[in-house]
N, C-alpha and C positions, 0 to 999 in steps of 0.2 A: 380258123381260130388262131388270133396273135399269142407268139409262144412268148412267157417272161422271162427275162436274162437268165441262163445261165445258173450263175452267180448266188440268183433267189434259193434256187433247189426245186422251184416251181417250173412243172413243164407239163402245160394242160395236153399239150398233142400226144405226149407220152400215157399220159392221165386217159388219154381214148385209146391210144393203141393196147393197151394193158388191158380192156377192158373187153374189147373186142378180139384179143389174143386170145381168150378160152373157148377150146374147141366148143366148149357146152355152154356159150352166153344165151344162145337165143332159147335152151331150157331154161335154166335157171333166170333168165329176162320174161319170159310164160309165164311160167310159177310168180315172179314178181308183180306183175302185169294183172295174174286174176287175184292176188290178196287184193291188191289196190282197188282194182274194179268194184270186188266184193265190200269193203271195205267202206268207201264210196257211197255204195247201194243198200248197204245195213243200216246205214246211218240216216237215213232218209224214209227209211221202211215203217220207221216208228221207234217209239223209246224201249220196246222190249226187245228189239234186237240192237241197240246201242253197244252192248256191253262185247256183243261180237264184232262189232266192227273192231271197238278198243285191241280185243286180242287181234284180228288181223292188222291191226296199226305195230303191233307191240313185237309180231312177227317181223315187219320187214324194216323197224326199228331196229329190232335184234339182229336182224342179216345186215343194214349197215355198220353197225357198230362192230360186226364178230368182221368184214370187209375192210375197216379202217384196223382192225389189231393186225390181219392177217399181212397187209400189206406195210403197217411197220417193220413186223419181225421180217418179210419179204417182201421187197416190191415188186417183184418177178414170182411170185405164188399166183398159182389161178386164183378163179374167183372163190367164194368159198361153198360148199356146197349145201343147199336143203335139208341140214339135219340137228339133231340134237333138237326137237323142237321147242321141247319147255325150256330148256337155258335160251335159245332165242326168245321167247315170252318173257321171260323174268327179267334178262334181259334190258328188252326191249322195253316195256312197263315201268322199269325203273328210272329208265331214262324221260320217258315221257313225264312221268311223275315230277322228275327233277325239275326237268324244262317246262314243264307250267309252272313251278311254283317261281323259278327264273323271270317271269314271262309277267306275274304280280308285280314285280316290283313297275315297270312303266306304267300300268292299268291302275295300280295304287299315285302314282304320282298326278294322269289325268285324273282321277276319283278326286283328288285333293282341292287340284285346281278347279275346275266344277264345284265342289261343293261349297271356295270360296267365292265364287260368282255369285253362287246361288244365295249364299248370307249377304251378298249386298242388296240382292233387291232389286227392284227395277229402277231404281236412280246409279246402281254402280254399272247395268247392264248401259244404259244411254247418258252415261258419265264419261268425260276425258279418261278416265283411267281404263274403260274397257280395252283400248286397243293395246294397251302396252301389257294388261294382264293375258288378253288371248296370246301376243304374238309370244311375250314371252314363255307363255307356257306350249304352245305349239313348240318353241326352241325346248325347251325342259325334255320333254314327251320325248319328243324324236331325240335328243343326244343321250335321255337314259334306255331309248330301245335300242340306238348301234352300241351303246357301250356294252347294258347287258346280251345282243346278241353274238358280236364278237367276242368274249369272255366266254360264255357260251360254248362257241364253237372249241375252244381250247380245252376249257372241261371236257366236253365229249369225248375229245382224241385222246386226253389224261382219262376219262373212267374207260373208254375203251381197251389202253391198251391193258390195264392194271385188273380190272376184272373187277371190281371190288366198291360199295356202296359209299364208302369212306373215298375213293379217288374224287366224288363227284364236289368234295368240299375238300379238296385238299388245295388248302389257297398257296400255300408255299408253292408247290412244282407250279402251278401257274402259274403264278406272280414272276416266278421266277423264267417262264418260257415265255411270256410278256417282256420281262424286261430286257432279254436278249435277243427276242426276235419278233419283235410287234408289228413291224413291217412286214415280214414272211407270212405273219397270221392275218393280218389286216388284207392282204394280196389275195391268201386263199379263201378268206371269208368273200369277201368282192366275187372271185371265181367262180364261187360255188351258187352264191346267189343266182349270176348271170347264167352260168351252167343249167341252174333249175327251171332258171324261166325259159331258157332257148326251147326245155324239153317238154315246156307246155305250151310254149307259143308257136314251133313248126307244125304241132299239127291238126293246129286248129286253123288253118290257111284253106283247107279243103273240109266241106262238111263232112265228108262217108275221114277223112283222118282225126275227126274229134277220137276216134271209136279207139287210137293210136293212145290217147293220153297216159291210162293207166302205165302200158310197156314205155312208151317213151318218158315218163317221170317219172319209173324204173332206172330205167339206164343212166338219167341223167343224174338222180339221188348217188349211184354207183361211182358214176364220174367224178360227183364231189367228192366223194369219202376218200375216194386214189388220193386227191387233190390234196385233203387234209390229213392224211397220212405223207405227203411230202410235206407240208409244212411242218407235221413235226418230227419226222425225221432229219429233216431239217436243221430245225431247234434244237434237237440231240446232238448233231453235229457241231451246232456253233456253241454250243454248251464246252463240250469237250474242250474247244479249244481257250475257251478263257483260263486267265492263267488263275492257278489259286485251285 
């Protein structure tokens, strides 16, 4: 994994040694591994076990986000451990809650465009102006899903460290950790993506290592959160030093 300057305050190699530095990862990477699994398999089972899956989502939501405070206040704290379960649900829930409704705004914007295709009719569908309504609205789509998922990702880190339902709309510190370090967030958002996919894409190379996904999109979820906990640790830093 190519390490970034220095300079950034991002250091994904650091970002895996830190992770694999607790004596107890490959417990608490278990424990991860079967909410997922289960998690996974609730969902699928039928709509009466839905709502369990939810709280197994809501758990290991809860353990990244209680993972990205832990390693603000320290980046050198283990990992954190299996407890306090309902603060990891409420948590976790909250978050998810958030990030769907985050998640409306691009789903609202394609709903939009669709619905005006649809009022033209079939003369706007096989009309010159189709191509310039799809392609622009393909551009729409996709620039309001990386805007609202990187914003996103900075709220998280802000309701993470803060604890608190009010962090998750607090646009000032945002706005404000955007404005000073939108490259540092924009880096770790990129990272963490790529992070997640490596962690579903090595082991699905071997059929008997599908059976790996759960624990490996485990660890790799873990990986981000170090990740996003330097960027904004980061941002706290270059915060400080602006004058004023």
């Amino acid at each position: 994994m190519t390490m970034v300057r220095s300079e950034t305050g991002l250091d994904p190699n650091q970002a895996v040694r830190l992770f694999f530095a607790d004596p107890d990862w490959r417990m608490k990477s278990g424990v991860g591994g079967v909410f997922s699994a289960g998690a996974f398999l609730l969902f699928f089972l039928g709509p009466m076990f839905i709502p369990l899956a939810f709280c197994l989502w809501g758990l290991l939501t809860g353990y990244f986000l209680r993972l990205v405070r832990s390693k603000i206040a320290d980046m050198h704290a283990p990992l954190p451990k299996w407890n306090d379960w309902m603060d990891l649900l409420i948590s976790g829930i909250t978050w998810i809650a958030v990030a769907f409704g985050q998640g409306l705004i691009p789903i609202s914007i394609a709903t939009v465009a669709l619905l005006c295709a649809t009022a033209g009719g079939p003369r706007f569908v096989t009309g010159n102006q189709y191509t310039v309504w799809a392609v622009s609205s393909v551009v729409l789509v996709t620039l309001s899903w990386v805007t609202v998922s990187l914003v996103s990702t900075v709220i998280m880190a802000n309701f993470a460290k803060q604890e608190r339902m009010s962090a998750a709309f607090d646009v000032f510190t945002v706005g404000k950790r955007l404005s000073t370090s939108a490259g540092i967030f924009t880096q770790a958002w990129l990272l963490m993506i790529g992070v997640q996919w490596v962690g579903f894409v090595i082991p699905t190379v071997s059929i008997l290592g599908i059976a790996l996904i759960p624990i490996c999109g485990f660890i790799a979820s873990c990986i981000a959160a170090i990740l996003l906990a330097q960027a904004w640790t980061s941002s706290e830093n270059a915060a400080k030093t602006l004058p004023g």
